[in-house]
N, C-alpha and C positions, 0 to 999 in steps of 0.2 A: 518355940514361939511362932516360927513362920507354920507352922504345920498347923498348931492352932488358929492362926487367924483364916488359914484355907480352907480348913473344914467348918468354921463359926459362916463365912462367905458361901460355901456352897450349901449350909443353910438356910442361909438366905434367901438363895435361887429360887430351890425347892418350894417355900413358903410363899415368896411372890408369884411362883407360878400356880402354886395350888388354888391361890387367892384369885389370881385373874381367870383360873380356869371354871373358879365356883360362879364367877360372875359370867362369861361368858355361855355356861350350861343354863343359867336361871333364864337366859335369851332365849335359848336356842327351847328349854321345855316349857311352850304353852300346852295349856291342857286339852286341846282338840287342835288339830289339822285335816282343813276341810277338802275336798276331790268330789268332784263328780257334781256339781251344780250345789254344793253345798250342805252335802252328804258326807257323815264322819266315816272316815274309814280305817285311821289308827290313834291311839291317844299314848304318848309318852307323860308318864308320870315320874314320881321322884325314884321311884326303885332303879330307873335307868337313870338317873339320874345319878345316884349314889353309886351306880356301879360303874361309872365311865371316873368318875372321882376317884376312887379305887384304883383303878387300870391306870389312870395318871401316874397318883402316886407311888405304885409300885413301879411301874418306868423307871422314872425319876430316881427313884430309891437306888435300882440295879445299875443306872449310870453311876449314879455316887459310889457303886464300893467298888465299879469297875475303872475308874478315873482316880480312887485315893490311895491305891499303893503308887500309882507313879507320882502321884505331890509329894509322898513321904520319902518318896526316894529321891527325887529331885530338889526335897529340902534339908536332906540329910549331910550334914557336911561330913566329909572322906577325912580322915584323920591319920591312913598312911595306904600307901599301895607300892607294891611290887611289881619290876617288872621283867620283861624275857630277858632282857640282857641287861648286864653292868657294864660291859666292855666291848667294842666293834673294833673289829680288823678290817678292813675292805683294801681291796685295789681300787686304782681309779678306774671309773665308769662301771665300778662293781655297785650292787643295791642290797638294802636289808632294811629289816623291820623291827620299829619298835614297840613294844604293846604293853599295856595292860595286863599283868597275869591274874594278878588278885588285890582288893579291896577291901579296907576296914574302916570303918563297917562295911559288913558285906552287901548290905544294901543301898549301899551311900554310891553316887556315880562313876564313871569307869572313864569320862571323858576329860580330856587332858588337852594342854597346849605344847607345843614344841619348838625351841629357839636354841637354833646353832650359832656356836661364839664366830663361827669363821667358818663363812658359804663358799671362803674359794678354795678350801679344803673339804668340806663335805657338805653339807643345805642337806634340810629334811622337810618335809611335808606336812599338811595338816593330818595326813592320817598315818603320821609316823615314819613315811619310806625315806630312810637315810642312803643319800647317792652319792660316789667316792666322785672326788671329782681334780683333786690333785694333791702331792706325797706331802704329805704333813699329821699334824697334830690338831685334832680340836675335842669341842664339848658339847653336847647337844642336853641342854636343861629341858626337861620335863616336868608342868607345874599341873598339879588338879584344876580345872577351871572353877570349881565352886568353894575353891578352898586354896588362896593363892602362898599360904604360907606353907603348903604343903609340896615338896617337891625332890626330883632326884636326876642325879646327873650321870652320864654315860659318857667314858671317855671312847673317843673316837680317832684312829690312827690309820690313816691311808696311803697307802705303798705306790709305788712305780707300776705302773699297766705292764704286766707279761705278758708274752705272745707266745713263748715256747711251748705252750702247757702241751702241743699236739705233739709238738716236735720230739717231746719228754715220751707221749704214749707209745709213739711210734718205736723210739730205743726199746723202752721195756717191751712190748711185743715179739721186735726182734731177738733180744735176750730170752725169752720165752720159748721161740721159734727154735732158738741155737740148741735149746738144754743145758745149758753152761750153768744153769740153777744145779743142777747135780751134782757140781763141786763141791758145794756147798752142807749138801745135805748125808753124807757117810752112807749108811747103809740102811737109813728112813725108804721107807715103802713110797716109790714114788706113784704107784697107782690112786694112791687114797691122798694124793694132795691137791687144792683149790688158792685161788691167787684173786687179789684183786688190787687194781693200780687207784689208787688213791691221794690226793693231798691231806698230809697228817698235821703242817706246819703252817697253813694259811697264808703259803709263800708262791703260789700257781705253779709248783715246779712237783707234779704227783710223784708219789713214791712207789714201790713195790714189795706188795705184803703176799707168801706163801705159809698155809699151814696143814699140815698135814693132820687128818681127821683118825689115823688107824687106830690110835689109842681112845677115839671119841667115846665119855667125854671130858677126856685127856688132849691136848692140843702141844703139836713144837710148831712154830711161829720163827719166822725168818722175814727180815725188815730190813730189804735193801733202799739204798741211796744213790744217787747221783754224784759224784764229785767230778766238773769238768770231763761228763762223759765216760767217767769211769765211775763202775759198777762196785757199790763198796756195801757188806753185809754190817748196817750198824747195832742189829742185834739179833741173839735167838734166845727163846722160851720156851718154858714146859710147864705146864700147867691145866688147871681144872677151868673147862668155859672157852670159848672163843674170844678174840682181842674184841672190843667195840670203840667209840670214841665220842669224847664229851667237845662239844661243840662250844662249849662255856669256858671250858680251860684250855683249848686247842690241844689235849690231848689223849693220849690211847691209854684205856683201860686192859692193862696187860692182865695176861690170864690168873684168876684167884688163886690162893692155895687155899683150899675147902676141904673140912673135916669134918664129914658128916655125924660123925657118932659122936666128937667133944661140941659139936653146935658152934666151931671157931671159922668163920670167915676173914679174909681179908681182900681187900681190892684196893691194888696201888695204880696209882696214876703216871705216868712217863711222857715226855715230852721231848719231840725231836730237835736236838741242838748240837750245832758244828757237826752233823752226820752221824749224833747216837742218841740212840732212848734212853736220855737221864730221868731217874728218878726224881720226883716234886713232892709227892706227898701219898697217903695212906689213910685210908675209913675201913677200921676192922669190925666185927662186933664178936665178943667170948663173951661165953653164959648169958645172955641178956644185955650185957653191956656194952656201951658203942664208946670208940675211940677214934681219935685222930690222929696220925703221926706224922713226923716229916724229920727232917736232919733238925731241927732244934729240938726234940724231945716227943713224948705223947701226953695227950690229955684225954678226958674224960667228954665224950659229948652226948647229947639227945639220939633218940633214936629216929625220932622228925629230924635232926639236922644233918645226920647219917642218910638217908633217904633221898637229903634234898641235893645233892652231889650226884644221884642218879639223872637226874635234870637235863633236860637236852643230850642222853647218852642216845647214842643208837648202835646199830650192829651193821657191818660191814656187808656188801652184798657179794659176796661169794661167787666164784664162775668156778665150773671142775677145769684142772689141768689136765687136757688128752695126752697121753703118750703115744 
């Protein structure tokens, strides 16, 4: 209805300008303009006349259909949207974002309002920047503005400010420096291995991942910990792919087992707790078919919703280990 009455109005325009514009040309074309002591020297008739009427309204016309996708979109009410996160971890004085991923309709608007239950735990922004601000729990609702019954909530949990994170890079470096990684690894080729010091647990306290490439692209993966200063190996792997890590579940994508010729994938997910990569869950897909697993059993899922667990993965930035 609102989209109706927009475009019934900006016919409107159209017609009262065309109207005021036919009256203002019937001014402006007398049929001689005199120069020169009263001497004709040009005469505008109706043909110019009819053609500047013309040039109007094709104007006019090209504004209307360049101004009517935005009325429709801006009168299109949003009827659900998604967005980058469901869940925020932060430190205090730590920042993140929340946004808009997608919209339905898709052309219905993308802009939202923002209100956290409790700013002396975290406050957000008008254009979404969520700021940790001290250790607790909150909520930060997200509502469409043109559609206030529409809306979605992100819990929000904010930790103790660490300052060790350097303190942490500096040990792993030194352990690096020692070789004392070689205990560890039997009789793995240590020329062909690459390390990178990472936080895997959103806890500022980085970890230390080595993987060795010889079998590439076959990967063993060693995922040391910290425990009060001492160096503890919480897990190793073997597998097809390099580790990566989903930002969405705080955790690492340990290496698949992939079979190329049965078409069977699998990709489990681990999560660093009390100083080992516990297993959480599993998106396989055999023959066509996508699954979900975890310790309560498996089920049968989409192959979109198999997909969307790739969401915010990325891949680890690798440095070679010199010997």
């Amino acid at each position: 209805m609102t989209s109706y009455l927009l475009a019934e109005l900006t016919i409107f325009i159209v017609e009262q300008s065309i109207d005021k514009f036919k009256k203002y040309s019937e001014i402006i074309a007398i049929e001689d303009i005199t120069f020169c002591g009263g001497k004709s020297m040009y005469k505008i008739n109706k043909k110019f006349r009819l053609l500047t009427s013309v040039m109007l309204v094709t104007g006019l016309l090209s504004l209307v259909m360049l101004v009517q996708p935005n009325i429709i979109k801006a009168s299109m009410k949003t009827k659900k949207f998604i967005l980058n996160k469901a869940k925020l971890t932060l430190h205090a004085g730590e920042k993140a974002v929340i946004k808009v991923k997608k919209v339905m309709p898709k052309n219905a608007s993308k802009s939202v309002i923002y209100k956290s239950s409790d700013k002396k735990v975290a406050f957000v922004t008008k254009k979404g920047v969520v700021m940790g601000k001290s250790k607790g729990n909150t909520k930060i609702t997200v509502i469409s503005k043109n559609n206030k019954n529409i809306k979605k909530i992100v819990s929000v949990t904010v930790k103790k400010n660490v300052t060790n994170v350097n303190k942490t890079t500096s040990i792993w470096k030194k352990f690096l420096s020692s070789k004392k990684y070689s205990d560890f690894m039997g009789s793995w080729d240590k020329k062909s291995l690459e390390y990178v010091i990472t936080d895997l647990n959103a806890d500022k306290v980085p970890e230390l991942l080595i993987q060795s490439n010889a079998d590439a692209p076959f990967y063993n993966t060693w995922t040391f910990v910290l425990d009060k200063k001492k160096v503890i190996l919480a897990d190793e792997t073997y597998g097809y792919g390099s580790y990566r890590y989903s930002e969405r579940y705080n955790a690492v994508l340990v290496s698949p087992e992939f079979k190329p010729f049965s078409g069977t994938t699998s990709l489990p997910f681990y999560k660093l707790k009390n100083n080992r990569l516990k297993y959480i869950f599993q998106v396989d897909q055999d023959m066509g078919q996508s699954f979900y697993i975890d310790n309560d059993g498996r089920k049968n899922i989409s192959d979109d919703e198999r997909l969307s667990y790739y969401d915010n993965v990325t891949g680890f930035d690798w440095k070679r280990l010199l010997q």
